[in-house]
Z-matrix of the N, CA and C atoms (Angstrom, degrees):
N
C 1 1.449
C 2 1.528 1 109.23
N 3 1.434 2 124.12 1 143.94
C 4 1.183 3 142.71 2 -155.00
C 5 2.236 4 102.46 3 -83.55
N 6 1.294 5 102.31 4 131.48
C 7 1.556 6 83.07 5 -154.16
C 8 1.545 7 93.64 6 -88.96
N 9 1.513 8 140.64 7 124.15
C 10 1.250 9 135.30 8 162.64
C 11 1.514 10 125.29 9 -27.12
N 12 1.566 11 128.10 10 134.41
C 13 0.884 12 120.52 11 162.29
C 14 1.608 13 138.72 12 -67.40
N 15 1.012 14 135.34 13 -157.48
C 16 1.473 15 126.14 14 -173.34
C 17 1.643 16 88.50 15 -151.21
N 18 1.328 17 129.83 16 76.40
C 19 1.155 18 117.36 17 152.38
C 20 1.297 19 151.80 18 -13.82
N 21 1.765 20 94.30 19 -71.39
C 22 1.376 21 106.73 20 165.17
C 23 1.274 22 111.40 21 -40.01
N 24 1.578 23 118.25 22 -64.93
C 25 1.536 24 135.03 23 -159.74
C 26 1.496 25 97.24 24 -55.89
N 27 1.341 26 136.64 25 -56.74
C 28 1.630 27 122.55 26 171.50
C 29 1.210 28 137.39 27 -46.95
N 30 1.487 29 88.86 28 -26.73
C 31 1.749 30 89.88 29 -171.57
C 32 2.035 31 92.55 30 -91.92
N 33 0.800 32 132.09 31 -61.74
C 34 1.475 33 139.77 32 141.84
C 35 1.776 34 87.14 33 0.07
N 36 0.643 35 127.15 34 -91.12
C 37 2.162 36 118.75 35 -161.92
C 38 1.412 37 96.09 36 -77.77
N 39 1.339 38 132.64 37 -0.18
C 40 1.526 39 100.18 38 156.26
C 41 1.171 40 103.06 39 -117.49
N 42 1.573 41 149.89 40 43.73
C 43 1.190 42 140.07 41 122.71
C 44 1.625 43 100.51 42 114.66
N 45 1.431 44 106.83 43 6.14
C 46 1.728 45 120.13 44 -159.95
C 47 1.516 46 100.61 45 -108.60
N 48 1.394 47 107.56 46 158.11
C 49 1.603 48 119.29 47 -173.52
C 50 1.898 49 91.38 48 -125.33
N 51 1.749 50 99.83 49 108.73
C 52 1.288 51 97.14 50 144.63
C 53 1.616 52 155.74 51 -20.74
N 54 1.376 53 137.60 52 75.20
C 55 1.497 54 120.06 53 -147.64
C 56 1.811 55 98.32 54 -110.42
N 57 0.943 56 104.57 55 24.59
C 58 1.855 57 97.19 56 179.21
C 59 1.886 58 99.58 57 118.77
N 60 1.771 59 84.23 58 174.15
C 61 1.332 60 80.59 59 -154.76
C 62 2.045 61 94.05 60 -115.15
N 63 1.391 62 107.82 61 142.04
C 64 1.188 63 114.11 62 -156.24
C 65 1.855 64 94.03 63 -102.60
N 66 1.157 65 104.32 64 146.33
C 67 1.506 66 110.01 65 -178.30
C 68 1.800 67 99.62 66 -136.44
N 69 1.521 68 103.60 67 134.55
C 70 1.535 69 131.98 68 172.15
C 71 1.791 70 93.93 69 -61.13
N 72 1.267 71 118.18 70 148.81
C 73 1.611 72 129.83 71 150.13
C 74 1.147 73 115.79 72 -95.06
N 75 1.225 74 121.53 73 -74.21
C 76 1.487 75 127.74 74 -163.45
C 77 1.487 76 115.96 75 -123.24
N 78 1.655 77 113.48 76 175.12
C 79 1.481 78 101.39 77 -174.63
C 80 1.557 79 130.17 78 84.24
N 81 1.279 80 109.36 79 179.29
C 82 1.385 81 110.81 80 171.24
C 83 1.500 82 126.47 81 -43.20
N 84 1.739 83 91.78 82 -50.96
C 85 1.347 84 104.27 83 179.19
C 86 1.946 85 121.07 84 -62.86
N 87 1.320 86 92.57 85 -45.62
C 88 1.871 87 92.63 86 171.73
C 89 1.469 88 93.93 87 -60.95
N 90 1.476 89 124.87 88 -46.86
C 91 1.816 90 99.07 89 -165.29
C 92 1.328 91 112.31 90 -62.60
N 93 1.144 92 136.59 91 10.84
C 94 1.676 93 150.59 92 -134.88
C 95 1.922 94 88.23 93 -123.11
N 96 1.414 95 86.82 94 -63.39
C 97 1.453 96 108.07 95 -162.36
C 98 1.530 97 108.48 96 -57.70
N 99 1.755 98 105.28 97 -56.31
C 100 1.464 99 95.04 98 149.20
C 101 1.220 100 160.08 99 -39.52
N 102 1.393 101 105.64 100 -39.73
C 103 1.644 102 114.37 101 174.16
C 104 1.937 103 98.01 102 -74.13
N 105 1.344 104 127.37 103 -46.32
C 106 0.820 105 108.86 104 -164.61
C 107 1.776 106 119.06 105 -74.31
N 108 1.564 107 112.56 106 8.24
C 109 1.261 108 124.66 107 172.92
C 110 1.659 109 102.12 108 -96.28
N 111 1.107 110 110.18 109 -31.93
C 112 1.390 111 100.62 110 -167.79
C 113 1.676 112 94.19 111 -86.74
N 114 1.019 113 141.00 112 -32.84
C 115 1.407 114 136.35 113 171.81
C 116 1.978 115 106.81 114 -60.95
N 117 0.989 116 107.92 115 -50.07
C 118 1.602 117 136.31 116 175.79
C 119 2.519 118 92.71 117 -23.86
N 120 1.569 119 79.52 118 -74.61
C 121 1.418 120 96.42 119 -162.95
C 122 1.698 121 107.58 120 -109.21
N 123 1.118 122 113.49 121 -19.45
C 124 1.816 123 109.06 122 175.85
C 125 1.654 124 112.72 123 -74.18
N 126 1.404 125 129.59 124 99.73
C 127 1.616 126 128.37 125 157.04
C 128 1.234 127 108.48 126 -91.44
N 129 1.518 128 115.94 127 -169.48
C 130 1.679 129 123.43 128 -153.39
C 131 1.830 130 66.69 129 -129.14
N 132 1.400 131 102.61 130 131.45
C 133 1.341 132 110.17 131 169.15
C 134 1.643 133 122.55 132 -86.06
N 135 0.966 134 113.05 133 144.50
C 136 1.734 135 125.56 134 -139.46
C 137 2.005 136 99.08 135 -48.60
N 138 1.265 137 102.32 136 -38.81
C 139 1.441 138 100.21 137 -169.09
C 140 1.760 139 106.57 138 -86.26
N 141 1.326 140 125.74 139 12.42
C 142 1.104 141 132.58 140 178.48
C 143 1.499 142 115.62 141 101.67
N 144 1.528 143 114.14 142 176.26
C 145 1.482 144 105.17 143 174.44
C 146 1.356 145 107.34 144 128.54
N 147 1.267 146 141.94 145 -177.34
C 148 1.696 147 161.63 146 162.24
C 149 1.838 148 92.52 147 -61.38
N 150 1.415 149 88.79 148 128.82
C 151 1.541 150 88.56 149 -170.85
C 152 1.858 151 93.33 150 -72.01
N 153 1.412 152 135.36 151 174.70
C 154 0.800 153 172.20 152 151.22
C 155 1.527 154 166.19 153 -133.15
N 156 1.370 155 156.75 154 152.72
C 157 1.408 156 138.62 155 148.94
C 158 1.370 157 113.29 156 -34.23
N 159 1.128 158 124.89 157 119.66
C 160 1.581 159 136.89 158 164.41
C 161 1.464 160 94.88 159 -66.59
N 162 1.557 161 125.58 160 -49.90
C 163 0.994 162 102.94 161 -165.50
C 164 1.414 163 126.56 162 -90.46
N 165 1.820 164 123.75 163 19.28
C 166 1.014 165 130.47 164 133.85
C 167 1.726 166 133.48 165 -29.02
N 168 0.496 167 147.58 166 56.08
C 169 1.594 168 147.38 167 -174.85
C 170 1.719 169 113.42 168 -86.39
N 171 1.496 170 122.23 169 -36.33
C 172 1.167 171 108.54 170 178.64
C 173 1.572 172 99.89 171 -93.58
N 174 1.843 173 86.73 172 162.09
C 175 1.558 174 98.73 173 -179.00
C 176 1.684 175 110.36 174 -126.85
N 177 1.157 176 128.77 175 134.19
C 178 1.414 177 135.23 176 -149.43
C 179 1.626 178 100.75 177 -165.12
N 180 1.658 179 102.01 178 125.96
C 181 1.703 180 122.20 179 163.39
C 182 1.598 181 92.33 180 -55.65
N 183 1.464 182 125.93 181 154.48
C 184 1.045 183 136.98 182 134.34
C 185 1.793 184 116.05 183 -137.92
N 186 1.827 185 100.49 184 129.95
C 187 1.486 186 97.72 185 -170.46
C 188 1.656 187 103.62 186 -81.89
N 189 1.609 188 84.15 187 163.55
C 190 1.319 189 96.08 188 -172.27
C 191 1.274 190 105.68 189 -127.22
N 192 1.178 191 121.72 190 174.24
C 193 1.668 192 133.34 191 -179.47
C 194 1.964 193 82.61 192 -118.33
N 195 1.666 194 94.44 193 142.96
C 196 1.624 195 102.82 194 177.13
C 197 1.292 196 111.27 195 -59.68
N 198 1.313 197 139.96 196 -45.08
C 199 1.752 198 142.22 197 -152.96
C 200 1.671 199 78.09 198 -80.59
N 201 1.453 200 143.44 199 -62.12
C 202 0.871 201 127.91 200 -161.42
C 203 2.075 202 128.24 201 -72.76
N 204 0.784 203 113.84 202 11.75
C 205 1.429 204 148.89 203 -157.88
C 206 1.735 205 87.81 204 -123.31
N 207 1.776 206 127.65 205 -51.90
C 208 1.307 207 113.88 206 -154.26
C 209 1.527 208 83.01 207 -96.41
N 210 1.335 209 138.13 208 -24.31
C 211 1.519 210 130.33 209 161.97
C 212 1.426 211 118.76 210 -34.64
N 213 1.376 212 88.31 211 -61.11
C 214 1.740 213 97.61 212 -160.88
C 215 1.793 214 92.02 213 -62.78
N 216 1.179 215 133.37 214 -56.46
C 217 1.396 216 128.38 215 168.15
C 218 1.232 217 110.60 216 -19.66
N 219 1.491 218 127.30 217 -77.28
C 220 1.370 219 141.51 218 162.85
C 221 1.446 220 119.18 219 1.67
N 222 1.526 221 102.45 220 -56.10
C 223 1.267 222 132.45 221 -148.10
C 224 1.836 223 98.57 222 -92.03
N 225 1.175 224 105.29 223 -66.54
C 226 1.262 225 112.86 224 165.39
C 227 1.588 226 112.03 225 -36.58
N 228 1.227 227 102.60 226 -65.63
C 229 1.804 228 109.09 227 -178.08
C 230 1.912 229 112.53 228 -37.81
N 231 0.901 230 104.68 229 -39.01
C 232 1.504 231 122.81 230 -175.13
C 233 1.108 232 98.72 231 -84.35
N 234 1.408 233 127.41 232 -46.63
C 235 1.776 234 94.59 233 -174.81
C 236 1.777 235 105.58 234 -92.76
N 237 1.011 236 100.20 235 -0.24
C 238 1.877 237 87.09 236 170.11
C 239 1.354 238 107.53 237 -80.46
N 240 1.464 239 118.17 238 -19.09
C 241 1.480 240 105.41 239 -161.55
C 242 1.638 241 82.36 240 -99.75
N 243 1.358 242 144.89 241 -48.02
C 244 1.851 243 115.84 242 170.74
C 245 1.116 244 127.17 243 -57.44
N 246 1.585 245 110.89 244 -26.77
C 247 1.461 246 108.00 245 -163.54
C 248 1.317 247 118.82 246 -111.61
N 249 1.236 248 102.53 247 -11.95
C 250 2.051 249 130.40 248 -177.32
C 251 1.848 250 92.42 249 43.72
N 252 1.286 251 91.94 250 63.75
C 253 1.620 252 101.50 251 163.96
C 254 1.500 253 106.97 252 -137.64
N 255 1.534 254 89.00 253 124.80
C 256 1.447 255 87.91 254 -170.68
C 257 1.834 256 112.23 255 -80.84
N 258 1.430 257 113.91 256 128.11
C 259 1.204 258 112.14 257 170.61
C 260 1.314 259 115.41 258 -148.66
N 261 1.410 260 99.59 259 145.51
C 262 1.346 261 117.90 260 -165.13
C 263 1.919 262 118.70 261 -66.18
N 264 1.196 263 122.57 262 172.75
C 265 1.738 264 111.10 263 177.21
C 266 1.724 265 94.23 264 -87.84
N 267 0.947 266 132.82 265 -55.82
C 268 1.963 267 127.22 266 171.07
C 269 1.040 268 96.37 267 -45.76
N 270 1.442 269 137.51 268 -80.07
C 271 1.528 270 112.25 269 -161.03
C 272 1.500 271 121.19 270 -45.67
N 273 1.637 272 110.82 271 -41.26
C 274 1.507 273 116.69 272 177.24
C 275 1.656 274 110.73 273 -46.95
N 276 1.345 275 118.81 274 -7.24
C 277 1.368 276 119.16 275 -131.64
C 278 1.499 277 86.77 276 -122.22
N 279 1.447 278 110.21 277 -57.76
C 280 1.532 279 105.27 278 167.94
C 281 1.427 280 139.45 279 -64.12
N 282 1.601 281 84.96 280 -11.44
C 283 1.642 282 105.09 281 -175.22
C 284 1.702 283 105.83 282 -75.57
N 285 0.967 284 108.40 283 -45.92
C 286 1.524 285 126.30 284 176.81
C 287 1.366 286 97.83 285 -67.15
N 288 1.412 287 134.56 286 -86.02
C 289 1.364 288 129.28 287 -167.32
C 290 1.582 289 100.16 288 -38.87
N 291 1.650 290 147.95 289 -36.57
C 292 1.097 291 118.76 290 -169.79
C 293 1.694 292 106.68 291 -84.50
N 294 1.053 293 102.02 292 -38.11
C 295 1.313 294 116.26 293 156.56
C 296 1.512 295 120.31 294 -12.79
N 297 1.114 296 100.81 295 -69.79
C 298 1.822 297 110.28 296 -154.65
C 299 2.081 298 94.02 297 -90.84
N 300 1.518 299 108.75 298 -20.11
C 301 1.239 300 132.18 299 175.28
C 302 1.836 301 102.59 300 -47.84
N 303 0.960 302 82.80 301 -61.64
C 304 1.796 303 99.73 302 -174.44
C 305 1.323 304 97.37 303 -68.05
N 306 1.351 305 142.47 304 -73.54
C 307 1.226 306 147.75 305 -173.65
C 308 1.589 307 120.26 306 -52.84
N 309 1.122 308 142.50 307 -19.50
C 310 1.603 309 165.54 308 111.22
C 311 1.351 310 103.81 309 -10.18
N 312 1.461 311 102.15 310 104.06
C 313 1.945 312 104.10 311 166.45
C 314 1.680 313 92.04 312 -78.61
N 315 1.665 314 95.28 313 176.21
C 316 1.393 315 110.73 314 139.40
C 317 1.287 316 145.12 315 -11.77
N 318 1.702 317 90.89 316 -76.26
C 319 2.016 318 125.01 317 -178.19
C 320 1.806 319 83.47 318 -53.36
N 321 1.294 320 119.50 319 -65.08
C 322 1.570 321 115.42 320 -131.50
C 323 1.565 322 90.80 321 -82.87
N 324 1.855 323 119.60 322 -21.51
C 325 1.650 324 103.63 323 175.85
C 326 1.545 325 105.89 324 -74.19
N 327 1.597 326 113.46 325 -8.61
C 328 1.571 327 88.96 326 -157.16
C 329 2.117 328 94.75 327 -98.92
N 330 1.321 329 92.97 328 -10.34
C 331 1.713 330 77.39 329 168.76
C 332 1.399 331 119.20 330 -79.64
N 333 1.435 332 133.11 331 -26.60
C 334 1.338 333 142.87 332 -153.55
C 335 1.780 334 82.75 333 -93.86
N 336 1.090 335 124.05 334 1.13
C 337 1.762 336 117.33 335 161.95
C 338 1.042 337 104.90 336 -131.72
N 339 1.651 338 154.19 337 -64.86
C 340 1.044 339 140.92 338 166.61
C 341 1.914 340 116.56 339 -8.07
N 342 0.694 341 147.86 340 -12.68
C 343 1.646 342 144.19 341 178.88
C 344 1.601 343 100.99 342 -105.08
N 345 0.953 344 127.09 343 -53.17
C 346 1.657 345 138.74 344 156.21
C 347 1.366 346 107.57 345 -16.01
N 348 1.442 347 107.26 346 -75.52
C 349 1.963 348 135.91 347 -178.19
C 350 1.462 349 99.13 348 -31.51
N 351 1.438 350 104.14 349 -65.19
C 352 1.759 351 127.11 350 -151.30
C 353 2.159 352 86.91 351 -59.90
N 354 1.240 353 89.42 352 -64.37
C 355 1.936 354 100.25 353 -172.93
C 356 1.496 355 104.64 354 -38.12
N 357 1.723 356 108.64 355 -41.13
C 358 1.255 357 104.42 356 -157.80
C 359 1.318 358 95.86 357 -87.56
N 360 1.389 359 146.68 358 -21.36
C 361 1.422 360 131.92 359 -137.20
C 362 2.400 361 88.24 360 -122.94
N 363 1.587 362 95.06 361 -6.86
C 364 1.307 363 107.90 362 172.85
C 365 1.536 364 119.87 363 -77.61
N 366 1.873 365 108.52 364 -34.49
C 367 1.449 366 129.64 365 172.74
C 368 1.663 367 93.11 366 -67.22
N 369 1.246 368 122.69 367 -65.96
C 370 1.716 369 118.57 368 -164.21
C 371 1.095 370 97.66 369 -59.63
N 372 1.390 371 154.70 370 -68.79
C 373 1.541 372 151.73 371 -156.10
C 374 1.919 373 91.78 372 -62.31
N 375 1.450 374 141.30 373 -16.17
C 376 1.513 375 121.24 374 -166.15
C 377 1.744 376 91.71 375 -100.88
N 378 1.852 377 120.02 376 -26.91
C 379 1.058 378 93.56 377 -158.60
C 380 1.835 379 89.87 378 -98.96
N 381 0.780 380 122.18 379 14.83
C 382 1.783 381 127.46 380 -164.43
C 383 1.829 382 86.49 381 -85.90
C-alpha cells in the first residue's frame, strides 16, 4: 500500500506555508487529478469485487443526458490508460457529484435552483 504523504511536513522543510489545496479541471492534468482521487478513496472491498468507496452505502438511479454518459466514458478511458485503474463511468460520476458536493457553497446551490422556483411558482400563480 502506497504510503501517504505529509504535506504539512514538506512544505515545513522547504521553508513554504501551505495556503489551500489547488485542483486541475481539464486535460491531462484533471485526468491526473482524477486517478489520483480515485486511488485516494477507491479499495477492493474485503470479500472481493471492483474496488470502491466503502463509504458509499446508498444506492440511487441518477438520469443522465447521452453526451454526458459518453463523457464520463471518455473520462474513464483516459484514466485507465495513465493510471491502469480500472474505473467505471457511475463511479466517475459519483466521484464527481461528491466532489463538486463539498466544493458548492450555499450562494452557488441556491442559484442553480432558484430560476427553477421562479418558473415553477410562475406556472401555479397562471393556473390559480
Amino acid at each position: 500500500m502506497k504510503r501517504r504523504l505529509d504535506m504539512e511536513k514538506i512544505a515545513k522543510g522547504l521553508g513554504a506555508e501551505r495556503r489551500g489545496k489547488v485542483s486541475a479541471k481539464g486535460g491531462h492534468f484533471g485526468a491526473m487529478q482524477v486517478l489520483a482521487d480515485v486511488e485516494a478513496t477507491f479499495r477492493v472491498p474485503v470479500g472481493g469485487g471492483r474496488p470502491t468507496d466503502p463509504r458509499w452505502t446508498e444506492r440511487r438511479l441518477v438520469p443522465l443526458a447521452p453526451q454526458t454518459l459518453e463523457r464520463l466514458e471518455e473520462i474513464t478511458s483516459r484514466v485507465r490508460e495513465h493510471g491502469g485503474v480500472n474505473v467505471e463511468p457511475m463511479q466517475l460520476a459519483a466521484l464527481l457529484l461528491e466532489k463538486t458536493t463539498r466544493q458548492l457553497s450555499e450562494a452557488e446551490a441556491e442559484k442553480l435552483v432558484r430560476p427553477r422556483r421562479r418558473a415553477a411558482t410562475a406556472r401555479r400563480a397562471e393556473s390559480a
